[in-house]
matplotlib code that plots the C-alpha trace (Angstrom):
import matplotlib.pyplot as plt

x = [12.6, 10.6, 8.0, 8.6, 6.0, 5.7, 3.4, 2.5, 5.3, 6.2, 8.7, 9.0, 11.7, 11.0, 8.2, 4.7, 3.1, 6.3, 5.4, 6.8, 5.2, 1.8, 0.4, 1.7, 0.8, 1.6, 2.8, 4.9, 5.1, 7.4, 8.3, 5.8, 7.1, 5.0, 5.4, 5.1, 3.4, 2.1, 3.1, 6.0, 6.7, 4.4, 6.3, 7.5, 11.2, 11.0, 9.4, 11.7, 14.7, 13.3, 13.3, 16.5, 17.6, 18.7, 16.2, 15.5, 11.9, 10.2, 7.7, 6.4, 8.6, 9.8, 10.1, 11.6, 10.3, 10.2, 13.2, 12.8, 15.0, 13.8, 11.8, 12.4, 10.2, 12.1, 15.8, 16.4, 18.2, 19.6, 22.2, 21.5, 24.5, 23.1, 19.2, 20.4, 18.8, 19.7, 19.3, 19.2, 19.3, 17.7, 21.1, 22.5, 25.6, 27.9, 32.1, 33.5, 37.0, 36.0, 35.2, 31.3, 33.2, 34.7, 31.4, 29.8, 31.6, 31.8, 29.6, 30.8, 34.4, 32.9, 31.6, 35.2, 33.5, 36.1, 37.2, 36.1, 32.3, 32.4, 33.4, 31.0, 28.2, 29.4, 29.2, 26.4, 24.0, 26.1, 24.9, 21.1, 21.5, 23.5, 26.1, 29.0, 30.5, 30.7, 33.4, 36.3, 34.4, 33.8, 30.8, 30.8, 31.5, 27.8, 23.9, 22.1, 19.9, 23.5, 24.3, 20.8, 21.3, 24.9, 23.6, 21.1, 23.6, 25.7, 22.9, 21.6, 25.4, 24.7, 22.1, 20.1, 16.7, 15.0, 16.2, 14.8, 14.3, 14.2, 12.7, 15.3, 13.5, 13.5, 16.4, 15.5, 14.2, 10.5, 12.0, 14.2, 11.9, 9.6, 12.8, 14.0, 10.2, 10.2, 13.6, 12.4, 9.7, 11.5, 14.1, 11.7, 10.2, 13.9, 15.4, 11.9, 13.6, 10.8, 11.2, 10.2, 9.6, 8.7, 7.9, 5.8, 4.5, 1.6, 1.9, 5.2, 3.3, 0.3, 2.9, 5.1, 3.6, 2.1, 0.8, 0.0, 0.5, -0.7, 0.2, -0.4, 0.4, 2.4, -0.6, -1.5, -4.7, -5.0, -3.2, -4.0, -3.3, -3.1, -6.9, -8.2, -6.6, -7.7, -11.4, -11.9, -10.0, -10.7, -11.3, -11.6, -8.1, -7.0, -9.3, -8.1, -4.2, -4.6, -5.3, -4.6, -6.8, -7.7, -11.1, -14.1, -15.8, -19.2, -19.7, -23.0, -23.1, -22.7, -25.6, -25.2, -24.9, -23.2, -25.5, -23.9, -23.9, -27.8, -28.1, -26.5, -27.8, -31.5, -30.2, -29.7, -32.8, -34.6, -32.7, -30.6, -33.5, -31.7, -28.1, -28.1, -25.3, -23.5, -21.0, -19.6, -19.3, -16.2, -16.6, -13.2, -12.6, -12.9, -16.2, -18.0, -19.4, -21.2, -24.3, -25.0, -28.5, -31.1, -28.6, -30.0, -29.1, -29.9, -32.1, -31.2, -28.0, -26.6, -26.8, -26.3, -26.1, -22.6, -20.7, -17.4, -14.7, -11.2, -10.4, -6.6, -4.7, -2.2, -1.0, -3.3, -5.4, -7.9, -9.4, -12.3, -13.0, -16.5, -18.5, -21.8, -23.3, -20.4, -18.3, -16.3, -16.1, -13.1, -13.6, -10.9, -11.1, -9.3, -11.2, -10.9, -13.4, -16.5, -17.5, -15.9, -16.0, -18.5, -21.0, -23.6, -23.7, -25.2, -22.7, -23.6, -22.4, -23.8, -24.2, -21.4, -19.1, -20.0, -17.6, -19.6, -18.3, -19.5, -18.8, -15.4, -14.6, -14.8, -15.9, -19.4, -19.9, -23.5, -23.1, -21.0, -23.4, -26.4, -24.7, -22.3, -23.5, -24.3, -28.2, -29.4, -31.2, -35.1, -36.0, -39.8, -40.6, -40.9, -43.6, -43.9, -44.7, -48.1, -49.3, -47.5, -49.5, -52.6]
y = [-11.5, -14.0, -14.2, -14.9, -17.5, -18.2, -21.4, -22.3, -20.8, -21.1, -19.5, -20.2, -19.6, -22.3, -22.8, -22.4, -20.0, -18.4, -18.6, -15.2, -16.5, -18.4, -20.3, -17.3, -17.5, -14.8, -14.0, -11.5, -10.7, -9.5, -6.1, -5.6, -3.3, -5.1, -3.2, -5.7, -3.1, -4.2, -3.3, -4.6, -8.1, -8.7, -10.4, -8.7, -8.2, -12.0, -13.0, -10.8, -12.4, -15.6, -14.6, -13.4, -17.3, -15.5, -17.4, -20.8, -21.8, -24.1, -24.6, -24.6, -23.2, -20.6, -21.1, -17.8, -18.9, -22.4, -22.7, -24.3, -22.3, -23.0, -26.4, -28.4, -31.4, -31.6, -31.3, -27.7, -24.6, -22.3, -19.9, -16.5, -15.6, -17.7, -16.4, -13.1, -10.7, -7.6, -6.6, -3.3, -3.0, -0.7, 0.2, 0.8, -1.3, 0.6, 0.1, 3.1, 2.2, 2.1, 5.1, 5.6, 4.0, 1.3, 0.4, 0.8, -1.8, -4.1, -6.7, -6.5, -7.3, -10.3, -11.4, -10.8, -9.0, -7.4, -3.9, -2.1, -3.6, -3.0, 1.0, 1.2, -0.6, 1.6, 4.9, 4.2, 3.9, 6.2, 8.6, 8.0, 8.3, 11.4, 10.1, 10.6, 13.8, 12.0, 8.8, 10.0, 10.7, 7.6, 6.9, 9.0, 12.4, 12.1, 12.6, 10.0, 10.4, 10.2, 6.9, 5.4, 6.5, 4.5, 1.8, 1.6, 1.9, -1.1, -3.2, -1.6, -2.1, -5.9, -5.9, -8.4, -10.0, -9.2, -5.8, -6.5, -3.1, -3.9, 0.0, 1.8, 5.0, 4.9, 6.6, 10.0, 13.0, 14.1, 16.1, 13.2, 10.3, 12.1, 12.9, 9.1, 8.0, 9.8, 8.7, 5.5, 5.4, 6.8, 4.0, 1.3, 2.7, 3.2, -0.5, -2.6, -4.4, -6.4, -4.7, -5.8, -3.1, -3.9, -1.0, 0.1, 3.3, 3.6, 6.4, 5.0, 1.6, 3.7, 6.1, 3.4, 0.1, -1.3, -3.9, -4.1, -7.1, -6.3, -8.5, -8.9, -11.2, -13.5, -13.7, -12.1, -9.8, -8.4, -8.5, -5.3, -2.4, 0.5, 1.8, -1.8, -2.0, 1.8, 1.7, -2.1, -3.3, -7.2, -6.6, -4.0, -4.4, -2.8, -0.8, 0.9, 0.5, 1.9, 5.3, 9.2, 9.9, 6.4, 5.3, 6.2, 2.8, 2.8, -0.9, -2.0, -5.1, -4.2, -4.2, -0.8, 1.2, 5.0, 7.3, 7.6, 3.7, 3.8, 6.4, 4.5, 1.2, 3.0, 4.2, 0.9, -0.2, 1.6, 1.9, -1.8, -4.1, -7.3, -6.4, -8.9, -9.2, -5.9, -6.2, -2.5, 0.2, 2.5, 6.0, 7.3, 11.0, 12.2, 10.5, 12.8, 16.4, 18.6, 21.0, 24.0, 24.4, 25.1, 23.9, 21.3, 17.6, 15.4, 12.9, 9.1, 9.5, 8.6, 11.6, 12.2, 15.7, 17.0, 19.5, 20.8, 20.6, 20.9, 22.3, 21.0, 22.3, 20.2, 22.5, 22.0, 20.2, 20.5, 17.8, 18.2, 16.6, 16.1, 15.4, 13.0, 12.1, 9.7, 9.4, 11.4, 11.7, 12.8, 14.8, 16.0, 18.4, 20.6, 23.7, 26.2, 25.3, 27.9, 26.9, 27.3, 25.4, 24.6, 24.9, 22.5, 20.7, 17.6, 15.2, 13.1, 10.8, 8.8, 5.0, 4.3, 5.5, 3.0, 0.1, -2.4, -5.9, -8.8, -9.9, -11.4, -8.5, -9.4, -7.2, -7.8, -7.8, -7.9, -4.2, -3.6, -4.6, -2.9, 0.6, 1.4, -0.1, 3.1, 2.7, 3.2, 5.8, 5.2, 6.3, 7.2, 6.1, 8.7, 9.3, 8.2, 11.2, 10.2, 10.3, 13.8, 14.8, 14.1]
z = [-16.5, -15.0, -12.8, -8.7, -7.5, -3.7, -2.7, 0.5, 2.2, 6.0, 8.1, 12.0, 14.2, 16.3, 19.8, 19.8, 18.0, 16.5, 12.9, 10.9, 7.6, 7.1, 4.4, 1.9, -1.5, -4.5, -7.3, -8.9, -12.4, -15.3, -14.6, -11.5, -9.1, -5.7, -2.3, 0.4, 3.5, 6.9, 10.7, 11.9, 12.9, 10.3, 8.3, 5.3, 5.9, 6.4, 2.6, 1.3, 2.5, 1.8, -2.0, -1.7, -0.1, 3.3, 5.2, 4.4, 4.3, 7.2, 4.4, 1.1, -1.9, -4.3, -7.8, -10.2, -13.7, -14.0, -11.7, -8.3, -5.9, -2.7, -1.2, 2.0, 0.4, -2.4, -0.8, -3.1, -2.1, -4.7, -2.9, -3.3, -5.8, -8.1, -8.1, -10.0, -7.6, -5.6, -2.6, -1.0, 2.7, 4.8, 6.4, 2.7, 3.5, 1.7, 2.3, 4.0, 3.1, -1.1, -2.9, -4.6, -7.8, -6.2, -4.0, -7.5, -9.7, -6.1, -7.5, -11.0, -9.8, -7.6, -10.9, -12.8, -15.7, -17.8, -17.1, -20.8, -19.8, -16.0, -16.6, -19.4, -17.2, -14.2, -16.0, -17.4, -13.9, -12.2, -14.7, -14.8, -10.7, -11.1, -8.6, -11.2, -9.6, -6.6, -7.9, -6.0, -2.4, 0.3, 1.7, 5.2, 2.3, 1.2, 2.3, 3.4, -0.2, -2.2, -0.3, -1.1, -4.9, -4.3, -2.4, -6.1, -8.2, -7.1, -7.3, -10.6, -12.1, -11.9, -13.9, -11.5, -12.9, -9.5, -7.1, -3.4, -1.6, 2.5, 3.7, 1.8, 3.0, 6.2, 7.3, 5.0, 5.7, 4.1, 1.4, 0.5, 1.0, -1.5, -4.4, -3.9, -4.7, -8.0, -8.7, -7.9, -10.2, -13.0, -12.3, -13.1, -15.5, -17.4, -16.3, -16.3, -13.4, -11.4, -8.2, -4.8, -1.9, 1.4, 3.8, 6.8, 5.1, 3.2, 0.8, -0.3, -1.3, -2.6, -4.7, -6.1, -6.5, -9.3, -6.7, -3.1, -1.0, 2.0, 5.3, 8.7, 11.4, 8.9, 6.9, 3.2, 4.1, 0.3, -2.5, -5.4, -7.4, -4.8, -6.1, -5.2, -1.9, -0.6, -2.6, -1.9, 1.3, 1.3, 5.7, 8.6, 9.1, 5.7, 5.4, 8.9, 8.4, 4.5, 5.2, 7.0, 8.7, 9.6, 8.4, 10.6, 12.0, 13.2, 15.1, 14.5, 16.3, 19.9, 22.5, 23.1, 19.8, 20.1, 18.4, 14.9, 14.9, 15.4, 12.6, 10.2, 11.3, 11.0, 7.4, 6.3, 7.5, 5.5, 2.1, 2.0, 4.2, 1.8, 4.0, 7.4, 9.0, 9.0, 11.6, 10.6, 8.4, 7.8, 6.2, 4.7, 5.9, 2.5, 1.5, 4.9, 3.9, 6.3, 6.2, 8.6, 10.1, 7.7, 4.5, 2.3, 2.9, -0.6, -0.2, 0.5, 2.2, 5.6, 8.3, 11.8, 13.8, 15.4, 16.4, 15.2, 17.8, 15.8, 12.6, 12.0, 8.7, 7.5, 4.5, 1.7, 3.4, 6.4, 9.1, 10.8, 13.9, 14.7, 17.8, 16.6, 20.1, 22.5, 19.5, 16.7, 13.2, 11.2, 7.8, 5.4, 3.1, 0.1, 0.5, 3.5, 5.8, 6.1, 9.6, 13.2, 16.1, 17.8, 14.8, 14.6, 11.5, 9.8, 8.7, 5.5, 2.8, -0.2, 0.2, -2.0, 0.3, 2.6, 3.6, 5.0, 7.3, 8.5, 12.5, 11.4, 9.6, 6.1, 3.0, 2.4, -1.4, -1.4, 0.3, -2.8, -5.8, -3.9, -2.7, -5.0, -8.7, -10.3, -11.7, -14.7, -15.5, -16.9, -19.9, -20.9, -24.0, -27.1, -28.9, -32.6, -35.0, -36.1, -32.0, -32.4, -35.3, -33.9]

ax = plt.figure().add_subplot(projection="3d")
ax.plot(x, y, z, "-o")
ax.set_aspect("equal")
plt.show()
């Protein structure tokens, strides 16, 4: 299967300011199963229906392998029957006057493949998506999780080079959202289709995606395995839209700095003088831990005092809410927490759980090489056995 490659590309609908797609470069390999997550209106839903030649470009170009399928310089539009994709909407789409067979072999009949192949091809998929007891029923007869596994199937049946997935989740409940993901994963996995998934929700992305392309505003803000983009968001706004509970911020460059902001502007005073420039620092909930009155706090880690205010559990999980001066903290946890509110506590983390950003709200990677390269450890030299004998 070859790989998709988007240069340059530019989509506006027209007045000032009204560009959906900026500038967008990427890249999507062989096999790659890339979730496209952002807002909305940022964007995504657009690129995807670009690749599928939906929307024309205002801009720049698509090529799929070595094939130019889409350029306004060059005077080149491939329809999209012939770019050998499919597409999945987030409405499913499915014909309520054709039975789940007949939706099925829909695109193989379109095609004109012969009968003997399109049954074997439509038993086949109907088979792995365990929809085959269902042949005979129409569409308003199932669940919504049995019209998505239909909705798949027809575009599975094809056997397209590329399937385009536009928030085929959205309209499940939790327990079903969370089945289709694993049956999602097993089905690349099983077809080595290169899959493209835009959504809006950031565990799905994190769950299923070989790779992240994160966007915003028309713009690509990072692009990553899902470990890159939630260990090392490229900018504030990442960091804070990857991530439940949000990230804690602490602004360090305002006149006025809330007292957890002086702490750990004080702390990196003293440990990281080389750092200028910090405009922030985020603290994941997970990366916080918190020490009662007279418990030990290791050495040569970020602290500030608070109080407890809310312990939430989530099932599994707890979150703390934490009271550090004019501002608050959130902490999450997998053990039952041992305090109650309205404890006093010391909340603390190691410097390579630090996220820090410049004014603009970059990544600063000179934070990253000083606070989180692990250092090596120092090793006295041994003595040599004659010095031992004397």
């Amino acid at each position: 299967m070859p790989t998709i490659e988007l240069r340059d590309v530019q989509k506006s609908y027209g007045g000032q300011g009204a560009n959906a797609v900026r500038d967008l470069n990427l890249e999507i390999g062989d096999g790659e199963f890339m979730c496209l997550l952002g807002p909305s209106g940022c964007g995504k839903t657009t690129t995807l229906r670009m690749i599928a030649g939906l929307e024309n470009l205002s801009g720049g170009e698509i090529r799929v392998g070595d094939r130019l399928v889409d350029s306004i310089n060059q005077g080149v539009f491939v329809a999209p029957e012939h770019r050998h994709m499919g597409l999945v909407f987030q409405s499913y789409a499915l014909w309520p006057h054709l039975t789940i067979e007949r939706n099925t072999d829909f695109g193989l009949r379109l095609r004109k493949v012969p009968k003997a192949e399109r049954e074997q091809r439509v038993d086949a998929v109907m088979r792995v998506l365990d929809i085959e007891k269902y042949r005979h029923r129409y569409p308003s007869q199932l669940s919504g999780g049995q019209q998505q596994r239909v909705a798949l199937a027809r575009m599975l049946a094809v056997n397209p080079n590329v399937l385009l997935l536009d928030e085929p989740l959205s309209n499940l409940d939790a327990r079903l959202r969370l089945e289709m993901r694993a049956e999602l994963k097993a089905l690349h996995a099983a077809f080595k289709t290169t899959i493209v998934f835009v959504t809006h929700d950031q565990w799905e992305a994190m769950t299923l995606a070989t790779t992240i392309a994160v966007m915003n505003e028309g713009t690509l803000q990072q692009m990553g395995t899902p470990d890159d983009i939630y260990e090392r968001p490229a900018n504030r706004f990442v960091a804070e839209f990857v991530g439940s509970p949000p990230i804690n911020i602490m602004e360090l460059g305002s006149p006025e700095l809330s007292e957890r902001a002086f702490a750990m502007k004080k702390f990196l005073a003293e440990h990281f003088p080389s750092l200028a420039g910090v405009g922030s620092v985020g603290l994941r909930p997970e990366a916080l831990h918190i020490s009662e009155a007279g418990e030990p706090v290791p050495e040569k880690v970020f602290q500030v005092p608070g109080v407890v205010t809310g312990i939430l559990p989530t099932g599994g999980n707890w979150i703390l809410e934490l009271q550090c001066g004019d501002g608050t903290l959130f902490l999450t946890t997998h053990e039952v927490p041992e305090v109650a509110v309205g404890t006093d506590v010391t909340v603390w983390a190691k410097p390579k759980s630090l996220h820090a950003f410049d004014s603009a709200g970059r990544r600063i990677e000179e934070a990253d090489r000083l606070m989180r390269t692990p250092k090596k450890a120092v090793l006295t030299k041994a003595p040599k056995l004659k010095e031992l004998a004397g």
